[in-house]
C-alpha positions as CSV (number, residue, x, y, z in Angstrom):
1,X,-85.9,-12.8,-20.6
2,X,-83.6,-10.0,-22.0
3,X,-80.5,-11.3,-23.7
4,X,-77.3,-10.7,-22.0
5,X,-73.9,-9.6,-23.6
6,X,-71.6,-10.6,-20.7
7,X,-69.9,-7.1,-21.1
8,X,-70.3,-7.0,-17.2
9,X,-68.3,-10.4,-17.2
10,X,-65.0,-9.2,-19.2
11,X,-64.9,-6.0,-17.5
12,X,-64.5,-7.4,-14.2
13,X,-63.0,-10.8,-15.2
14,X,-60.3,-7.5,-16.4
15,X,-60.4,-5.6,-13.2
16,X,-59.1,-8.7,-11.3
17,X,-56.8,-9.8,-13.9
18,X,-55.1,-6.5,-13.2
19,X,-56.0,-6.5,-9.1
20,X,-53.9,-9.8,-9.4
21,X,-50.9,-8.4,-11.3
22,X,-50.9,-5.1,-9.0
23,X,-50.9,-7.4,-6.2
24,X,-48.1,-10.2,-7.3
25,X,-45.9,-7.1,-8.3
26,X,-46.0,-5.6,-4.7
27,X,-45.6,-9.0,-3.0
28,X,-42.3,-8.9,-5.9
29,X,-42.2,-5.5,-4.4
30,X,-41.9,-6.1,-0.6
31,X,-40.0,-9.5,-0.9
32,X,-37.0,-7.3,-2.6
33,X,-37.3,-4.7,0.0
34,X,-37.3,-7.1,2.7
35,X,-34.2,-8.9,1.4
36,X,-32.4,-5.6,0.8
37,X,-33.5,-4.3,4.2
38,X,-31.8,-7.8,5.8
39,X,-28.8,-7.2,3.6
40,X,-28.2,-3.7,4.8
41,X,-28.7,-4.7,8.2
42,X,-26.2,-7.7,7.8
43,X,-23.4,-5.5,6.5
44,X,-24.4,-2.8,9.4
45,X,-23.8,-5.7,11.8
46,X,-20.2,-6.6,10.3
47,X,-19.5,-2.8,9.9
48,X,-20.3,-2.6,13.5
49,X,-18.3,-5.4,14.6
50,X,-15.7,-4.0,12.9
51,X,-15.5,-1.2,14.5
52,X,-16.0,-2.8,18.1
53,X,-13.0,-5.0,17.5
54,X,-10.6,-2.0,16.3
55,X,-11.7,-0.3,19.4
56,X,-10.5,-3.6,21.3
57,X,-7.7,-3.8,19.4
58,X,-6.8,-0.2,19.6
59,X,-7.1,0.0,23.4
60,X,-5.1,-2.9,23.6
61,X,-2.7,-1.5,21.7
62,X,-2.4,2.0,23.9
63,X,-2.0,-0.2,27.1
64,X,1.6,-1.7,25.5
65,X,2.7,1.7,25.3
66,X,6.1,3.0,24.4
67,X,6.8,-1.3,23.6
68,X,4.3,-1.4,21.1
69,X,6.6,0.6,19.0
70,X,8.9,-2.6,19.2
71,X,7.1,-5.2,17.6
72,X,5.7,-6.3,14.0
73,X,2.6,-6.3,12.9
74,X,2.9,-10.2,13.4
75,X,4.3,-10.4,16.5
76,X,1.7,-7.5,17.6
77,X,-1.4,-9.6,16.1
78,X,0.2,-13.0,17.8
79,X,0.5,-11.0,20.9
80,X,-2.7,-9.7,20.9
81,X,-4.6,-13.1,20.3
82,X,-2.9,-14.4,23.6
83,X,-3.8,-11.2,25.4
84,X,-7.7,-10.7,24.4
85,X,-8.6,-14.3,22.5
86,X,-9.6,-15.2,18.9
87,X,-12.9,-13.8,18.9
88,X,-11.7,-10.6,16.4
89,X,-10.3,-10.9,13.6
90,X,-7.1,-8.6,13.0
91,X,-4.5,-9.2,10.1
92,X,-1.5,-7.2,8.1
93,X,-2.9,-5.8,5.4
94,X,-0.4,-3.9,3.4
95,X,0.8,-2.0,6.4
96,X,-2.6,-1.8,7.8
97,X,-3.9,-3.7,10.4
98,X,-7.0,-4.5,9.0
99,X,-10.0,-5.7,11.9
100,X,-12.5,-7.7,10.2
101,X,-16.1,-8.0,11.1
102,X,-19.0,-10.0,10.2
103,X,-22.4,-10.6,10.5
104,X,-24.4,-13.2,12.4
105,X,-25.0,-15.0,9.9
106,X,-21.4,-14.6,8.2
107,X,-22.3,-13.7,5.3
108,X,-21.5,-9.6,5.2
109,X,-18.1,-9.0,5.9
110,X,-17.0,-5.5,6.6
111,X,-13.3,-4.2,7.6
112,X,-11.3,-1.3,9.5
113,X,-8.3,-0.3,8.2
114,X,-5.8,0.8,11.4
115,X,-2.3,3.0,10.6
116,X,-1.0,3.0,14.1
117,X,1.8,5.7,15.1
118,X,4.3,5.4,17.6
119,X,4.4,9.1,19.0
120,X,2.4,12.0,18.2
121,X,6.1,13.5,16.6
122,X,7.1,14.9,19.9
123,X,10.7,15.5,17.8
124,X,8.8,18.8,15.6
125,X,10.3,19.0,12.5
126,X,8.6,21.7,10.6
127,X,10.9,20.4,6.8
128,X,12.7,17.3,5.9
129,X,15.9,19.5,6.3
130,X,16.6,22.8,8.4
131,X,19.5,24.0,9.3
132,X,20.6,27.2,11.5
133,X,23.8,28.4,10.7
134,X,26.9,29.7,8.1
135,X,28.5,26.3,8.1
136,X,25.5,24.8,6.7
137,X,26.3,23.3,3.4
138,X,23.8,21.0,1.7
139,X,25.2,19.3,-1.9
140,X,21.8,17.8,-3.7
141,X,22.7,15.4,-6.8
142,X,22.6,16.3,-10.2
143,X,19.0,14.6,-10.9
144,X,15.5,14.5,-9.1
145,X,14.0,12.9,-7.1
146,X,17.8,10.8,-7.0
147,X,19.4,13.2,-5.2
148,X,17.4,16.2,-3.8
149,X,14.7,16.8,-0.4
150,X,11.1,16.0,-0.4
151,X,8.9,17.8,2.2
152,X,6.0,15.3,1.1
153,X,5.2,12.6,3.7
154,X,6.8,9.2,2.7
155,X,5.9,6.1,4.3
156,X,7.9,3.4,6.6
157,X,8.4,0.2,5.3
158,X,9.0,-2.6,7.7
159,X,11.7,-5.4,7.6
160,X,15.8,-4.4,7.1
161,X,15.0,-3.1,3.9
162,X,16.5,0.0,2.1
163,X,14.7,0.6,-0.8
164,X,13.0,3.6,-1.7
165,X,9.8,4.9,0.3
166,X,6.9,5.5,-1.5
167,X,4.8,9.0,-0.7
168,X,1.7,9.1,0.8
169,X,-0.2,10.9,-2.0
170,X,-3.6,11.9,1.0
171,X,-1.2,12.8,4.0
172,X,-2.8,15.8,5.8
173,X,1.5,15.7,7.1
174,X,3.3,17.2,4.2
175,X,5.6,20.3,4.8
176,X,8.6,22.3,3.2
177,X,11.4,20.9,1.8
178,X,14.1,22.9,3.3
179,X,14.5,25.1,5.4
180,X,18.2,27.0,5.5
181,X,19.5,29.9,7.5
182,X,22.4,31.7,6.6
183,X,23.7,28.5,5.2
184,X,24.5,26.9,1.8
185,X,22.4,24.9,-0.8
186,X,24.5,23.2,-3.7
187,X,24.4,21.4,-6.6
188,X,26.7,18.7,-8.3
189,X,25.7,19.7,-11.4
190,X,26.2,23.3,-11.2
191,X,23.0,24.2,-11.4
192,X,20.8,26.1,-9.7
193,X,19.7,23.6,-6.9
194,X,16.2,24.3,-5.9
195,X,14.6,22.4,-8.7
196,X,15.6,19.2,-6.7
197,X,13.7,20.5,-3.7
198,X,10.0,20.1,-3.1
199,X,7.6,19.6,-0.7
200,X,4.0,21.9,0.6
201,X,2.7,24.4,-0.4
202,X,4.1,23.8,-3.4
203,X,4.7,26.9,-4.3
204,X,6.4,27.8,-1.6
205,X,8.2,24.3,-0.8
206,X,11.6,26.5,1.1
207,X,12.9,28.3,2.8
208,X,16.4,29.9,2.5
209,X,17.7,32.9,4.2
210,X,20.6,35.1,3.0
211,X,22.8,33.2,0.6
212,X,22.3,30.0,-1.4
213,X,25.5,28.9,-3.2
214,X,24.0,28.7,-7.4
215,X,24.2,30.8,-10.2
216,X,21.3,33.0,-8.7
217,X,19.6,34.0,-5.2
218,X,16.4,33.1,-4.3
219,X,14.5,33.5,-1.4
220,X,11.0,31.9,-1.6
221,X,8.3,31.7,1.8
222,X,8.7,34.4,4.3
223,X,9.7,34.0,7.6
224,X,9.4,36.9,10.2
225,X,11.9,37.8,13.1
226,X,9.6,35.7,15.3
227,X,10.1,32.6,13.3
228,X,13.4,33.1,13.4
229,X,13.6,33.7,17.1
230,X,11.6,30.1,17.4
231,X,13.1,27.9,15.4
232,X,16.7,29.3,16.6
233,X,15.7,28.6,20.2
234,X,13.9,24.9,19.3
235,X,17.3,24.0,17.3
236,X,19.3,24.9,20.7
237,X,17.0,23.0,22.8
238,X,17.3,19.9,20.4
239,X,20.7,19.5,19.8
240,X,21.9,20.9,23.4
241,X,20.2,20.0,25.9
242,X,17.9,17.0,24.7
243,X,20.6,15.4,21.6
244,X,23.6,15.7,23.6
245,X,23.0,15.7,27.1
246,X,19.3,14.2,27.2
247,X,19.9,10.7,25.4
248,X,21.5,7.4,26.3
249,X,24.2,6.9,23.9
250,X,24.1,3.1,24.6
251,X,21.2,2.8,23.6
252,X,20.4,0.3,20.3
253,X,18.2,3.5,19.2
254,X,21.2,6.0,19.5
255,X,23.5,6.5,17.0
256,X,26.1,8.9,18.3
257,X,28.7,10.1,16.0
258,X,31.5,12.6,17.7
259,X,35.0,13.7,17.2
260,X,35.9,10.5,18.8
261,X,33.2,7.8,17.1
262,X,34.4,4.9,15.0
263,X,36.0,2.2,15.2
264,X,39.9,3.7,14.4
265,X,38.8,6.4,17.3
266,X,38.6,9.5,14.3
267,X,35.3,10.4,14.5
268,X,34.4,8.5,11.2
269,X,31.7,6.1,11.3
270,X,30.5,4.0,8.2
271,X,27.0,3.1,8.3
272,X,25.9,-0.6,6.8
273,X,22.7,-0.7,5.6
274,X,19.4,0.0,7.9
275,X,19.4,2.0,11.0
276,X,16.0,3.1,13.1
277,X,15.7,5.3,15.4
278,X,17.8,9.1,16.2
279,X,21.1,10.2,14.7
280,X,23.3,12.2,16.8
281,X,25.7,14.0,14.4
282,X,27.9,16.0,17.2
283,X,31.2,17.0,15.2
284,X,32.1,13.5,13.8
285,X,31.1,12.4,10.2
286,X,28.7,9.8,9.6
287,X,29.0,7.9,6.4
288,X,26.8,6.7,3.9
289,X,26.9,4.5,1.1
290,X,24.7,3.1,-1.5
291,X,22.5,0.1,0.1
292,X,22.5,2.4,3.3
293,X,19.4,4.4,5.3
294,X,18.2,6.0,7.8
295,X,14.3,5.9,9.0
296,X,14.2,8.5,12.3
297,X,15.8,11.5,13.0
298,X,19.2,12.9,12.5
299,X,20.0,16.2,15.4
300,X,23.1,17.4,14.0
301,X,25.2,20.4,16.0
302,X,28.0,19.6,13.6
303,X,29.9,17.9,11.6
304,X,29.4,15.9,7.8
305,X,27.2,13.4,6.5
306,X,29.1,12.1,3.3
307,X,27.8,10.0,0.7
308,X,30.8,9.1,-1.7
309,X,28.5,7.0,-4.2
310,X,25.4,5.6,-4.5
311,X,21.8,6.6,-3.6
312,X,21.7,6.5,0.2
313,X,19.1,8.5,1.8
314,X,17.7,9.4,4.9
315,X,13.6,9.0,5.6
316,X,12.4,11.1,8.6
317,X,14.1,14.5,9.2
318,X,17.5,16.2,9.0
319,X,17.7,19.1,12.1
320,X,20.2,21.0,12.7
321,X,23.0,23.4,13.1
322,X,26.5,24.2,11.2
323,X,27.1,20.6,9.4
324,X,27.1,19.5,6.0
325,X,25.7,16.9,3.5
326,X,28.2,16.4,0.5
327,X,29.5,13.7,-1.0
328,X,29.7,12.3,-5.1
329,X,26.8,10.0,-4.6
330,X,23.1,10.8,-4.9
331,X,22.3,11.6,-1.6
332,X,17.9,12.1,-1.0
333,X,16.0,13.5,2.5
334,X,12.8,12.1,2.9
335,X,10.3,13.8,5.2
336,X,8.2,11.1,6.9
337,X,5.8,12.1,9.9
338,X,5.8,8.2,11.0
339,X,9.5,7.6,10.7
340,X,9.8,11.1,13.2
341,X,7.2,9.6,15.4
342,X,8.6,6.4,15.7
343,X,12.0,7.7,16.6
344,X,10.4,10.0,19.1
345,X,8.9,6.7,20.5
346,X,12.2,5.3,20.4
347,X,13.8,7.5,22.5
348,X,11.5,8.6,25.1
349,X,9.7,11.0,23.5
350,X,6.4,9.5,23.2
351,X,3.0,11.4,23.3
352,X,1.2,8.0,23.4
353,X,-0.6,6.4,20.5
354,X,-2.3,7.0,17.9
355,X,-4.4,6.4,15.2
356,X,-3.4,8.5,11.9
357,X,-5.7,6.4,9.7
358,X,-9.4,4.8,11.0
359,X,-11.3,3.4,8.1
360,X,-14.5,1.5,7.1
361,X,-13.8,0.0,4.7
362,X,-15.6,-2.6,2.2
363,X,-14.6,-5.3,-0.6
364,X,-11.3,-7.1,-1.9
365,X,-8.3,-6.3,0.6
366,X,-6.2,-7.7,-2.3
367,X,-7.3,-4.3,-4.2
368,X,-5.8,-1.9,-1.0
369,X,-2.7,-1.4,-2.4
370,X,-4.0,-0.3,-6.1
371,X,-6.7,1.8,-4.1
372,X,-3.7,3.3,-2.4
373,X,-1.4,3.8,-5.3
């Protein structure tokens, strides 16, 4: 018999060897991609979830109406429990409502981030300040941002509170700063104002016609007869017929100041702190200290706003015709699209609800408000 090697023997004792390991590493292989294809589909469950209890809650939500407007993210989320069960998961989440979802097995959790609006702005307000008129007269502090007009959207802190609003740095809702016509623009300093004014585009952030009262005349943005013609007319139809004859002056959501307001009957009336809702400035003067705000609108036909000290501001939108800001304080104009909304809401003006932010999103709600900032 011929002598074997077994040369045959290690070359196929080899081949499976490596059959083996080629085989262990794609069961490896398909046990991964089996545990990442259940982990996608768990998170696609929550995310879905999610997004079917934000349409539950949303719809819920529209059907309130004008009275959603009225109540706090808490008594809204209590309110909606009662209404539609405990079966979603909605909670305040730094202003948001946040809707949770998860999957069956609870172990992906997804969320949808809800910015409800009151309003789709029926009140238009194309600046944080315009006025119409020669006896427009607008005195900005001596600093910025204490004491000048933002066009950038600003948000609407809940509660009483006064302090200042933040801006929304993503807003798709930012506009000019000013917009003046034939009027006045001041400064306590003495110098030339419109570095205390800004807003979008920013290189074009107002809009001042004829005259502005500083050691030089600007006029930056451009503005044809037709623009004119339309805000002129809008102006009229706001502080005539909807401001002074359209509005319930009893209502909690009204502040009416005339030549009679106040309580000495002199057209003076001192505001204290927080007020929500529309301003009706109609030849009185309306008063503002520091600790004092306003989150709406203010429709002014005439008549002073006076800020003799302190950092008062008002967060929303100034509109109007012939009347005057002034004061020794540091008054500041906010633009905010969901304080004009809400005060549109307020008063009747409501174009129904709606959602100006609808977001997946995924992780630590505790990191929302760094994300944010």
């Amino acid at each position: 018999m011929k002598k074997q090697s077994g040369a045959a023997l290690i070359v196929v004792l080899s081949l499976l060897t490596i059959s083996l390991m080629v085989g262990l590493s794609s069961i490896q292989s398909s046990q991964i991609d089996e545990r990442l294809a259940g982990n996608y589909r768990a998170q696609a469950d929550a995310q879905m979830r999610a997004e079917e209890s934000a349409s539950v809650f949303y719809s819920w939500a529209s059907g309130l109406g004008d009275s959603f407007c009225s109540l706090s993210a808490a008594d809204a989320i209590r309110d909606f429990y009662n209404d539609v069960g405990g079966e979603h998961s909605v909670k305040d989440s730094n202003g948001y409502f946040s809707v949770q979802g998860k999957s069956p097995d609870g172990l992906s959790v997804a969320y949808v981030l809800l910015d409800l609006q009151c309003g789709g702005g029926a009140i238009n307000a194309r600046a944080a300040y315009a006025c119409v008129g020669e006896g427009c007269l607008m005195t900005l502090g001596a600093s910025f941002p204490k004491g000048g007009i933002s066009g950038m959207d600003h948000e609407m802190p809940s509660g009483n509170s006064c302090s200042d609003p933040g801006v929304i740095d993503e807003s798709p809702n930012h506009t000019l700063g000013a917009i003046v016509v034939n009027g006045f623009v001041d400064s306590q300093s003495g110098r030339n104002p419109l570095g205390n004014i800004e807003g979008m585009p920013k290189d074009s952030a107002y809009v001042i016609y004829d005259e502005i009262k500083s050691s030089r005349n600007v006029n930056s943005g451009f503005f044809d007869s037709d623009d004119y013609d339309d805000i002129k007319s809008y102006h009229d139809y706001l502080l005539n017929d909807f401001a002074v004859n359209g509005l319930n002056r009893e209502s909690s959501n009204v502040l009416y100041v005339g030549p009679d307001s106040g309580p000495k009957g002199d057209g003076v009336v001192k505001l204290n702190g927080r007020f929500d809702g529309v301003v009706v400035l109609d030849g009185g003067t309306l008063e503002m200290r520091g600790g004092d705000c306003i989150y709406g609108v203010v429709l002014a036909r005439s008549g002073s706003i006076l800020d003799p000290g302190g950092n008062a501001f008002i967060a929303g939108a100034v509109i109007g015709q012939d009347f005057v800001v002034d004061g020794n304080g540091r008054p500041n104009i906010y633009y905010s699209s969901k304080a004009v909304g809400e005060a549109s809401s307020r008063v009747g003006l409501s174009d129904g609800l709606q959602a100006v932010r609808w977001e997946d999103f995924v992780g630590d709600l505790g990191l929302l408000g760094e994300l944010d900032g």
